[in-house]
N, C-alpha and C positions, 0 to 999 in steps of 0.2 A: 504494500500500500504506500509506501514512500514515507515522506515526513506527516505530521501531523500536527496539525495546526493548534495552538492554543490562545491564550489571555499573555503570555509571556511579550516582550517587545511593545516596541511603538506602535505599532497597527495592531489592533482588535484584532482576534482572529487568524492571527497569519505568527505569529511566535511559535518555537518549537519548542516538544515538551519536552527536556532534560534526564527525568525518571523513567527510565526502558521498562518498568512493570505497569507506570501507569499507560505509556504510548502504547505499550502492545496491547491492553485493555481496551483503550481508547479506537484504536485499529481494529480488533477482534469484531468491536459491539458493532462498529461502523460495518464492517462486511459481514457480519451476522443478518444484521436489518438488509442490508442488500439483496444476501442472496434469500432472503425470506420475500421481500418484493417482486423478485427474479420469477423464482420456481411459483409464488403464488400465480404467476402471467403464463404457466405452462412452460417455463424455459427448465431445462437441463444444466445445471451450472457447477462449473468447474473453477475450483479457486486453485490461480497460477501465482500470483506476485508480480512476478515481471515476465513480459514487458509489459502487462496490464494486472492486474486483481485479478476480477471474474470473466472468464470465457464463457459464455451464455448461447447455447443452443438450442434451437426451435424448429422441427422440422429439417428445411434447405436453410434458413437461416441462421446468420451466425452474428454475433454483439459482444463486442470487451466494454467491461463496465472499469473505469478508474472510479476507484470509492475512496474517499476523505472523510477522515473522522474529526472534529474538532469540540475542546471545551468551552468553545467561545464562541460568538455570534459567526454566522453563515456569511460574513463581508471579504472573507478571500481565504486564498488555499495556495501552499504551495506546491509548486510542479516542477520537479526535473527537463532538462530537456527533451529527453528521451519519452515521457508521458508528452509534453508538446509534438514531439516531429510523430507520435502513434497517432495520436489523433488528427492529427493534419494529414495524414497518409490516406488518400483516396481510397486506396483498397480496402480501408475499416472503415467498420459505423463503429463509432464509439460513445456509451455515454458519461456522462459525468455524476455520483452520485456520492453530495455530502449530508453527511450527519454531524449538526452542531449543536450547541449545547447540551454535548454531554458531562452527566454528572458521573463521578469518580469515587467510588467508596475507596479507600485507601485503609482503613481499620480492619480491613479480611485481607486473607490472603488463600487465593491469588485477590486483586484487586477487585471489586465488582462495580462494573459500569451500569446504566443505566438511562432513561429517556433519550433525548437526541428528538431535534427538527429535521425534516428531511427534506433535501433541496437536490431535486432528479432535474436534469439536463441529458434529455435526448438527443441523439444524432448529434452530438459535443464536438464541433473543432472553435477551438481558440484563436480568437482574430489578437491581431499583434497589439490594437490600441489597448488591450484589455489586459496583457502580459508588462511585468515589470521587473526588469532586473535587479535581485537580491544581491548576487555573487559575481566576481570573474575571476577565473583560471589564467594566471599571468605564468608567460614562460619564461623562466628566467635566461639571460643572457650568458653565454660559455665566456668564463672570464681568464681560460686557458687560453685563449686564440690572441 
């Protein structure tokens, strides 16, 4: 599922969760509700990771679901590039499907998540004005030469 958005950072929503028991919680409940959405529609769903989540099969049809889990309000998600250039790729329908405000019991173990809003984005490609650069990858310069 990739990163997972929380309350953390300057932007609502778009912060990464730090505790790997809560993220994977966090991720778990988000493609739990997925694939319960999925299969409720008659689809066959198969959970990959990469290079998408869910692989969703219907008949001759075929759908990659990228699912985001968030503790925070549904105002953004981050994305790899690699989820960007899948869904831009012609040859898939992909959709986008977040689960935000989820709540985090942290006093059990393992953690137990709970509710979440749900915010589905059919046939999902990401126009460029809507994408924002977090990161860059700088190559460093050969200082042998």
């Amino acid at each position: 599922m990739g990163l997972v958005a929380g309350t953390a950072g300057p932007t609502p929503g778009a912060g990464y969760i730090s505790n790997p028991k809560k993220r994977k919680a966090i991720e778990e409940h988000a493609e739990q509700l997925a694939t319960a959405h999925y299969e409720g529609q008659g689809w066959t769903v198969e959970k990959l990771g990469k290079p998408y989540d869910l692989r969703c099969l219907r008949g001759t049809e075929e759908r990659h679901v990228e699912v985001k889990g968030t503790t925070g309000a549904a105002t953004s998600v981050e994305l790899t590039i690699n989820e960007v250039l899948h869904a831009r790729d012609k040859g898939n329908t992909v959709d986008l499907y977040v689960v935000s405000d989820i709540k985090v019991d942290t006093s059990t173990d393992p953690y137990t998540p709970g509710g979440g809003t749900v915010s589905h984005y059919p046939d999902w490609e990401p126009a460029e004005e809507d994408l924002r650069p977090r990161k860059y990858e700088y190559g460093l310069p050969d200082l042998t030469a």
